[in-house]
DOSE-394606 format. One record per atom (N, C-alpha, C): residue number from 1; residue in three letters; atom name; x, y, z. Coordinates in nm, 4 decimals. Last residue first. Layout:
<atoms>
- num,residu,atome,u,v,w
- NUM,Ala,CA,X,Y,Z
...
</atoms>
This chain:
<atoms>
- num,residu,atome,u,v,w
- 112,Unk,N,0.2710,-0.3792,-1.5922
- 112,Unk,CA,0.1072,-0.3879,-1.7071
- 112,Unk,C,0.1777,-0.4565,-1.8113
- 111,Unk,N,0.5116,-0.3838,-1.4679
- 111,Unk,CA,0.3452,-0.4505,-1.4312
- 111,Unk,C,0.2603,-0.4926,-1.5017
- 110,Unk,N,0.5941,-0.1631,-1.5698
- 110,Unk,CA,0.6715,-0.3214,-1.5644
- 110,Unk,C,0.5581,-0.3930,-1.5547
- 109,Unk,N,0.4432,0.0542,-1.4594
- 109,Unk,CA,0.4695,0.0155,-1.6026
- 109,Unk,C,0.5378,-0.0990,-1.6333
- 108,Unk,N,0.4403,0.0276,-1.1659
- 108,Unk,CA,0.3205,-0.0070,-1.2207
- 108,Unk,C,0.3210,-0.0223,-1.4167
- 107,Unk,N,0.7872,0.1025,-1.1747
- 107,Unk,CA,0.6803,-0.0172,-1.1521
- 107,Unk,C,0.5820,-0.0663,-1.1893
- 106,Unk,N,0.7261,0.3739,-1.3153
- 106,Unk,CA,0.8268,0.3217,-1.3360
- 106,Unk,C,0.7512,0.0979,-1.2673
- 105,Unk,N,0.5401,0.5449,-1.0889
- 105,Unk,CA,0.5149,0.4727,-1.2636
- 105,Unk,C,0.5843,0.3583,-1.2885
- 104,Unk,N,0.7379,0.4889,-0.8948
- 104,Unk,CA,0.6114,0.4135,-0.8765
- 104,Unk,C,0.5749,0.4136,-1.0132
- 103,Unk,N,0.9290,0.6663,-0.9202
- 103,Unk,CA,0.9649,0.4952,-0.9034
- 103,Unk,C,0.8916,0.3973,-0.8848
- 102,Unk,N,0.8071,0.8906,-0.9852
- 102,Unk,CA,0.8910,0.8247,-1.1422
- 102,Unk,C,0.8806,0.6509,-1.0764
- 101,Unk,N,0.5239,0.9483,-0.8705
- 101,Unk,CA,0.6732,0.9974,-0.8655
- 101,Unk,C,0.7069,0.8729,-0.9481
- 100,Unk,N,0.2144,1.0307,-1.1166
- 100,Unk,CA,0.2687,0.9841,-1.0079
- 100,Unk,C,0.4365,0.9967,-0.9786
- 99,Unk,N,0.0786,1.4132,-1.0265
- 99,Unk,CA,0.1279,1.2749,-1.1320
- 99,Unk,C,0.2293,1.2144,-0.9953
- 98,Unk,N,-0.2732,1.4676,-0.8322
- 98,Unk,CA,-0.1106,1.4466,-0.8435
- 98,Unk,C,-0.0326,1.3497,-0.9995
- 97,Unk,N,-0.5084,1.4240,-0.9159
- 97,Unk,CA,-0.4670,1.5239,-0.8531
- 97,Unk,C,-0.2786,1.5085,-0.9013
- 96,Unk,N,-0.8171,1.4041,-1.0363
- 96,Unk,CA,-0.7130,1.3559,-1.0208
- 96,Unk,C,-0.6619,1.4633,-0.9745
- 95,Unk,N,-1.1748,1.2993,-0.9451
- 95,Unk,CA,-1.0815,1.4380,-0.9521
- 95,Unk,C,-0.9284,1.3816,-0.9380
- 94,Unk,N,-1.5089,1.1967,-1.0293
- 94,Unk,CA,-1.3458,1.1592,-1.0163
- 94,Unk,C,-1.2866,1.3107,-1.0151
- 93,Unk,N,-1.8091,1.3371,-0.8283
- 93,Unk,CA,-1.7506,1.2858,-1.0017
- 93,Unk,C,-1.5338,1.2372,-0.9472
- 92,Unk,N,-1.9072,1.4087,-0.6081
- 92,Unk,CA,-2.0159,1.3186,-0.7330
- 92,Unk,C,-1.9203,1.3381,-0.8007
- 91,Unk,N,-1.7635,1.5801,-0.5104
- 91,Unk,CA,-1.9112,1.6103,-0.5183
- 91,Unk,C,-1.9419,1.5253,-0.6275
- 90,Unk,N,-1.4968,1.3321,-0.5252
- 90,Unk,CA,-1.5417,1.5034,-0.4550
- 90,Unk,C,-1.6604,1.5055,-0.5853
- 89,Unk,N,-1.2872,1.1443,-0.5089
- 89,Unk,CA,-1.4110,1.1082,-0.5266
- 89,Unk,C,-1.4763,1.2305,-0.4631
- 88,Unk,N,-0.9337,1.1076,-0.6307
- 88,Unk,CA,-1.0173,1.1621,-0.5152
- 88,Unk,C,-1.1461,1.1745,-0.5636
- 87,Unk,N,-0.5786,1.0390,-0.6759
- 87,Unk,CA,-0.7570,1.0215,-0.7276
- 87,Unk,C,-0.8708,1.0398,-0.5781
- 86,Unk,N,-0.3862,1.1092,-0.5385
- 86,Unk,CA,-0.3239,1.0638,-0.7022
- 86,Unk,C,-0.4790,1.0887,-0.7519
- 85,Unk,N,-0.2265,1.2592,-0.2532
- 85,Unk,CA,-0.3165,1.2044,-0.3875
- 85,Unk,C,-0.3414,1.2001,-0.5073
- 84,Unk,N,0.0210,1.1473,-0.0992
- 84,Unk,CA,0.0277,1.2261,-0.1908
- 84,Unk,C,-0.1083,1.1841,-0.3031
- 83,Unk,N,0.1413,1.0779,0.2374
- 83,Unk,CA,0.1034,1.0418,0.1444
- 83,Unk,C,0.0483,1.1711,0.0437
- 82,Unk,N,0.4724,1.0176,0.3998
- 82,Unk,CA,0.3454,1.0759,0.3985
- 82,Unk,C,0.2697,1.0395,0.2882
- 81,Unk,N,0.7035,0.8664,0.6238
- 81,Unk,CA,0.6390,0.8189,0.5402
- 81,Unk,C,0.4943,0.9217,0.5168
- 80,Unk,N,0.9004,1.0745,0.7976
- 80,Unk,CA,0.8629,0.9549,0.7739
- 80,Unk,C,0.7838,0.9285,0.6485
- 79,Unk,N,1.0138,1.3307,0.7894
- 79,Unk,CA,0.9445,1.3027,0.9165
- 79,Unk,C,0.8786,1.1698,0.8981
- 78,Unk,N,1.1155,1.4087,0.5479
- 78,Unk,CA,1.1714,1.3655,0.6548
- 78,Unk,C,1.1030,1.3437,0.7631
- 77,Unk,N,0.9182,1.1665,0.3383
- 77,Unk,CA,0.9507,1.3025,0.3630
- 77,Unk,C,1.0260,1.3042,0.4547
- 76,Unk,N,0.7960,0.9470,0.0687
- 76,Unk,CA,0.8899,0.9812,0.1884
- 76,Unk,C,0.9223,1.1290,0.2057
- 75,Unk,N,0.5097,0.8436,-0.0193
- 75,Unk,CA,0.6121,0.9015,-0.0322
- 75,Unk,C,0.6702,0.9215,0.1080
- 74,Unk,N,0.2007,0.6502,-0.1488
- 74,Unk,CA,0.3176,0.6573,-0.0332
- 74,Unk,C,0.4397,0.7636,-0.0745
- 73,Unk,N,-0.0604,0.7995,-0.3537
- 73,Unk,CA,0.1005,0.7282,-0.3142
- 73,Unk,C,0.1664,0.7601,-0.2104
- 72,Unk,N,-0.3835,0.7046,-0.2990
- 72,Unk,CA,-0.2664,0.7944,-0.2666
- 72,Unk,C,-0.1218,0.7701,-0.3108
- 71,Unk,N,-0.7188,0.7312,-0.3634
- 71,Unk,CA,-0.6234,0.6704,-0.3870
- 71,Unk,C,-0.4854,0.7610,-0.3843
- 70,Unk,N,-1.0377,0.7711,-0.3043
- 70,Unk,CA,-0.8631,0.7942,-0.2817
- 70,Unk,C,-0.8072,0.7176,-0.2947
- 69,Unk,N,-1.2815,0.6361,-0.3156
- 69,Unk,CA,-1.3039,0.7678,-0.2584
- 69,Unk,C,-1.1726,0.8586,-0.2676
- 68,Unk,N,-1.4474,0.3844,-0.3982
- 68,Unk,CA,-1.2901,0.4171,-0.4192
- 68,Unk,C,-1.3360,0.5530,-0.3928
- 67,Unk,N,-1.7529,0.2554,-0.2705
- 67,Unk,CA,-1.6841,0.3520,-0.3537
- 67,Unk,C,-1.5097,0.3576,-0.3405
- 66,Unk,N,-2.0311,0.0976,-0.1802
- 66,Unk,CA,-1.9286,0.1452,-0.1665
- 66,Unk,C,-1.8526,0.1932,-0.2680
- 65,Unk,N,-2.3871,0.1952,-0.0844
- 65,Unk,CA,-2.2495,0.1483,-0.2067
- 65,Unk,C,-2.1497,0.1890,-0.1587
- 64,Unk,N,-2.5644,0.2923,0.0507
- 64,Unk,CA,-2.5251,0.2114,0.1138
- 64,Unk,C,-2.3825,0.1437,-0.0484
- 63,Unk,N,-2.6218,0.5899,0.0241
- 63,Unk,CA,-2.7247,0.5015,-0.0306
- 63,Unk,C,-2.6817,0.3576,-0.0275
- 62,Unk,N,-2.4197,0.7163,0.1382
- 62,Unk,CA,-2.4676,0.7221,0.1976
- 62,Unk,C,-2.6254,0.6285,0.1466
- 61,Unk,N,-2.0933,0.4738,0.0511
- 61,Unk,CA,-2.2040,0.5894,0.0331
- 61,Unk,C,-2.3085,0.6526,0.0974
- 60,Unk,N,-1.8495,0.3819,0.2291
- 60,Unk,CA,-1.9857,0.3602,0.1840
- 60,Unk,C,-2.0132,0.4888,0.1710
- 59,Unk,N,-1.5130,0.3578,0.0358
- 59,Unk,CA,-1.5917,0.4033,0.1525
- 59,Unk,C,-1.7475,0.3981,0.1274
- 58,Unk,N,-1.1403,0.3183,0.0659
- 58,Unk,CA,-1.2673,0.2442,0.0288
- 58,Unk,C,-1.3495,0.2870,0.0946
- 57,Unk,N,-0.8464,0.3802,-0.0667
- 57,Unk,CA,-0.9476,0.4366,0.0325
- 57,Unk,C,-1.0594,0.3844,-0.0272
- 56,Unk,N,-0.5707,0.2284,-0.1292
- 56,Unk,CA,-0.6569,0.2420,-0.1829
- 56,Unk,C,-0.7701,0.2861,-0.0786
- 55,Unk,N,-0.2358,0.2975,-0.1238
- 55,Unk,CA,-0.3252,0.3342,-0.0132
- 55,Unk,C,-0.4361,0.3349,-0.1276
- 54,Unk,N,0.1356,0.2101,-0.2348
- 54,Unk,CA,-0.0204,0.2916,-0.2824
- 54,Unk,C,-0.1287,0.2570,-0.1557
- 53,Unk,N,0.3123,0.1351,-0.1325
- 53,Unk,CA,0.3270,0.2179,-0.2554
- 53,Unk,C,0.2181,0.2418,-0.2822
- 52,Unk,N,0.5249,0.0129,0.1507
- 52,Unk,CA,0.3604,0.0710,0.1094
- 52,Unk,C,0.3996,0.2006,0.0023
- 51,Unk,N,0.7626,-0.0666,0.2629
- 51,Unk,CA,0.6605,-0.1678,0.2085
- 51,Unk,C,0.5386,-0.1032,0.1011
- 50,Unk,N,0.8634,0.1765,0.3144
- 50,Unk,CA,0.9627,0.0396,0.2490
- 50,Unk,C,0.8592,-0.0432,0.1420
- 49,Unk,N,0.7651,0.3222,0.4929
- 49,Unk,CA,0.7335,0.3789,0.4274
- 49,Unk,C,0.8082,0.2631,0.2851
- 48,Unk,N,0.7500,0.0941,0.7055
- 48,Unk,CA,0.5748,0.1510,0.6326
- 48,Unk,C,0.6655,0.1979,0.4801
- 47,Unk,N,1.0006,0.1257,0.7648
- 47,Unk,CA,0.9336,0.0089,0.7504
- 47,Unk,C,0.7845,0.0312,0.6791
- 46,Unk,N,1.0461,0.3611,0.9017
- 46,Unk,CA,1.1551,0.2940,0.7768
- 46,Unk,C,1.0414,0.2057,0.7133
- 45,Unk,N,0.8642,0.3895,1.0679
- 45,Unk,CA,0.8494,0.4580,1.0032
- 45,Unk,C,0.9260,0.3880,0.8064
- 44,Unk,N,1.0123,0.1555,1.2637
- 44,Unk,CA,0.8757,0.1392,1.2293
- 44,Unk,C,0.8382,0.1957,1.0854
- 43,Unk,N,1.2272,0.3117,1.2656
- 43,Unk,CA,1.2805,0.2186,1.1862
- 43,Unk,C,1.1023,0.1421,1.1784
- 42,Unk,N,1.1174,0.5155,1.4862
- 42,Unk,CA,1.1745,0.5614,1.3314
- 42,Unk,C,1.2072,0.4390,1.2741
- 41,Unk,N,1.0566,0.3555,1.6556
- 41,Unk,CA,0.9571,0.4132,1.6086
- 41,Unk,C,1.0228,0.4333,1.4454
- 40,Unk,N,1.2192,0.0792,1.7410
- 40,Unk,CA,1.2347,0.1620,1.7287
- 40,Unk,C,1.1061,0.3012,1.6679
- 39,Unk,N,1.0973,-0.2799,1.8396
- 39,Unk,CA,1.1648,-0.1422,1.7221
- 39,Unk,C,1.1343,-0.0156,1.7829
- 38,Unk,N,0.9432,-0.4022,2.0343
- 38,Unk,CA,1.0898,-0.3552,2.0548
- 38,Unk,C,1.1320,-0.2114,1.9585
- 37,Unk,N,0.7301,-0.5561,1.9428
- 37,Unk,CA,0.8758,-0.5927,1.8914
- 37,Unk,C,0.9935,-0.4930,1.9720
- 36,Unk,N,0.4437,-0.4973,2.0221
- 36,Unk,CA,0.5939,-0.5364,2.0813
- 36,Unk,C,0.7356,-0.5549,2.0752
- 35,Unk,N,0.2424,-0.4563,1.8630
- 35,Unk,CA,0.2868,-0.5648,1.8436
- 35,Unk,C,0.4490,-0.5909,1.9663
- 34,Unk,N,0.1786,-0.2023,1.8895
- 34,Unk,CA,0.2162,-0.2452,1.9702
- 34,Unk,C,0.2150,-0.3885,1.9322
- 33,Unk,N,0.3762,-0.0479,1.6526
- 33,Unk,CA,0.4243,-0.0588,1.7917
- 33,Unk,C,0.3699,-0.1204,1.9177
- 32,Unk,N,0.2080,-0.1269,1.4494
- 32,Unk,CA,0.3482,-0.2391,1.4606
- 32,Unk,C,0.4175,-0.2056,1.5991
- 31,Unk,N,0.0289,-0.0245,1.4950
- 31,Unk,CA,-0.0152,-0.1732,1.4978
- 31,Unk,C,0.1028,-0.1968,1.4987
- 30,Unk,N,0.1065,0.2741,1.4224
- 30,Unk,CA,0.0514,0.2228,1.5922
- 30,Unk,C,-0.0003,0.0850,1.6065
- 29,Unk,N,0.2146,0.2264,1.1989
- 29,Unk,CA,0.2836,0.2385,1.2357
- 29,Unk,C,0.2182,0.2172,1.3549
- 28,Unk,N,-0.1030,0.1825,1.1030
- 28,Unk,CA,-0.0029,0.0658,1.0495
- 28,Unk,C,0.1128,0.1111,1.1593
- 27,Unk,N,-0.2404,0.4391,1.1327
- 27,Unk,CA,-0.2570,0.3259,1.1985
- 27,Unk,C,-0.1858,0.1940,1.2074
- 26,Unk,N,-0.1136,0.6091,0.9781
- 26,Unk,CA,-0.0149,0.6150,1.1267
- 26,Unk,C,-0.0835,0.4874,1.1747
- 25,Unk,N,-0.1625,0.4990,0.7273
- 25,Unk,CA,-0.0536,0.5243,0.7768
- 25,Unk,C,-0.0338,0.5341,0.9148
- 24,Unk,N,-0.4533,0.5615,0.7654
- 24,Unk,CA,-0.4508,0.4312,0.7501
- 24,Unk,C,-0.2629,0.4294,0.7601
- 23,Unk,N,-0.4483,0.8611,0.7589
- 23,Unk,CA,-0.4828,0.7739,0.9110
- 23,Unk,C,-0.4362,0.6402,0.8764
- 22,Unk,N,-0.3807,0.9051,0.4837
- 22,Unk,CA,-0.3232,0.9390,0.5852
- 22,Unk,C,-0.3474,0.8687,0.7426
- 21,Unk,N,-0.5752,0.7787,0.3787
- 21,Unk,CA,-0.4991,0.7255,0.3637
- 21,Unk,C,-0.3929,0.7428,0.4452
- 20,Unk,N,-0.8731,0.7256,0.6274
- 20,Unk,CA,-0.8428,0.8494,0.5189
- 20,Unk,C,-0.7172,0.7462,0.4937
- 19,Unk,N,-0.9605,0.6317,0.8494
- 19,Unk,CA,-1.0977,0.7043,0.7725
- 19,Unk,C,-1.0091,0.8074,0.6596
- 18,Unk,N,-0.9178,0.2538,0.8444
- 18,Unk,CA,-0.9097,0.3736,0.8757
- 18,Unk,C,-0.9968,0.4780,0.8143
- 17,Unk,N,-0.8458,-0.0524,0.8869
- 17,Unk,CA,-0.9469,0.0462,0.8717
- 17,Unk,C,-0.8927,0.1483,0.9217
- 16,Unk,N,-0.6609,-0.2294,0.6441
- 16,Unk,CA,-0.6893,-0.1639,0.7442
- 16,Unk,C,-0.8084,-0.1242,0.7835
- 15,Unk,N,-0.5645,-0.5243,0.4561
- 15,Unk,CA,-0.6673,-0.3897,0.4480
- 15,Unk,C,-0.6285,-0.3654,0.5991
- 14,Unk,N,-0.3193,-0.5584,0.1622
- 14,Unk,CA,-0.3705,-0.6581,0.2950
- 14,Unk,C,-0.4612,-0.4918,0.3379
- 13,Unk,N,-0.1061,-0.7128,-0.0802
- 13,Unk,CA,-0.2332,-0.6943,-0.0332
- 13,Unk,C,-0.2879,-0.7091,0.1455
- 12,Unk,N,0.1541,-0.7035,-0.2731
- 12,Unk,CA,0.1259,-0.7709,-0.1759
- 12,Unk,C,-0.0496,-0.6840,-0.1596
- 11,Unk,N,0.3972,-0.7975,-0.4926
- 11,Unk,CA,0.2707,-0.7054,-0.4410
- 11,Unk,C,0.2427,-0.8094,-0.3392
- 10,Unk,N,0.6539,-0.9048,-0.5425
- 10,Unk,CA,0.6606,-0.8197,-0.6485
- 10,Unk,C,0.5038,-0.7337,-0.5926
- 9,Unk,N,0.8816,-0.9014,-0.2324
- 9,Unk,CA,0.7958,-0.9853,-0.3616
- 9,Unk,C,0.7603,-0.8771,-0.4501
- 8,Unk,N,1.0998,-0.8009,-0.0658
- 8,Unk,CA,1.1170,-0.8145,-0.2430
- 8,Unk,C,0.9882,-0.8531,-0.3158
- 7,Unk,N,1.0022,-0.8191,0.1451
- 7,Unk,CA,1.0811,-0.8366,0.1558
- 7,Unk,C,1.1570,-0.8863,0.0043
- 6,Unk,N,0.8250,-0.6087,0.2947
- 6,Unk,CA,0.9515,-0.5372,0.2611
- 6,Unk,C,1.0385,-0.6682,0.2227
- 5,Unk,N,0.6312,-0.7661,0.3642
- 5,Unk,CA,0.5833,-0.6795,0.2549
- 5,Unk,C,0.7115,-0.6411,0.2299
- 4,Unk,N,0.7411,-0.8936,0.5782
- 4,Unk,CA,0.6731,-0.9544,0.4672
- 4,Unk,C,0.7095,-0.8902,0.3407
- 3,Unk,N,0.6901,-0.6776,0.7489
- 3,Unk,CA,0.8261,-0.7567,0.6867
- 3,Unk,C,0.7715,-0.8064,0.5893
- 2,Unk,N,0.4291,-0.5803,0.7534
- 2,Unk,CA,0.5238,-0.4993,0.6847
- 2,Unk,C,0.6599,-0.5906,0.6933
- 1,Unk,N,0.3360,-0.8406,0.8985
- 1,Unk,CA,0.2891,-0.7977,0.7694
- 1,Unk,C,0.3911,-0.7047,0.7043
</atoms>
């Protein structure tokens, strides 16, 4: 999947489970190590942080709906790939948080 994803197309799609955007990151990097390949951890890291420009967090309610709860952008730091929230679902209403970094507007504005 993350080759794939790194390998120019213009989007791609695919889900995890995890319980945050941050977990749904290291869980991608602990699915590609054990897939076996061999790689390297840090060129794992190369690899998430290559492919993945946004983290949509999906979550049930407690009246059984589900919800967009986060939404993040991928960014790079030196310790690999972290994430940065952009939209967050706190006590009942939307809360934005972050603007986005230039090379992701910059995209999602080609896009639209």
């Amino acid at each position: 999947m993350l080759s794939a994803m790194s390998t120019g197309h213009d989007g791609s799609l695919c889900t995890v489970h995890a319980g945050s955007p941050e977990e749904a990151l290291r869980r991608l990097e602990t699915l590609a190590l054990m897939a076996g390949l061999g790689l390297p951890h840090a060129a794992i890291r190369e690899q998430v942080s290559d492919a993945i420009d946004l983290i949509v967090h999906q979550a049930r309610m407690p009246g059984g709906a589900r919800r967009v709860v986060a939404v993040a952008e991928v960014v790079r730091v030196a310790a690999g790939p972290a994430t940065r929230e952009l939209y967050g679902w706190r006590d009942d209403r939307p809360v934005w948080r972050a603007a986005l970094g230039d090379a992701l507007a910059r995209r999602l504005a080609e896009a639209a």
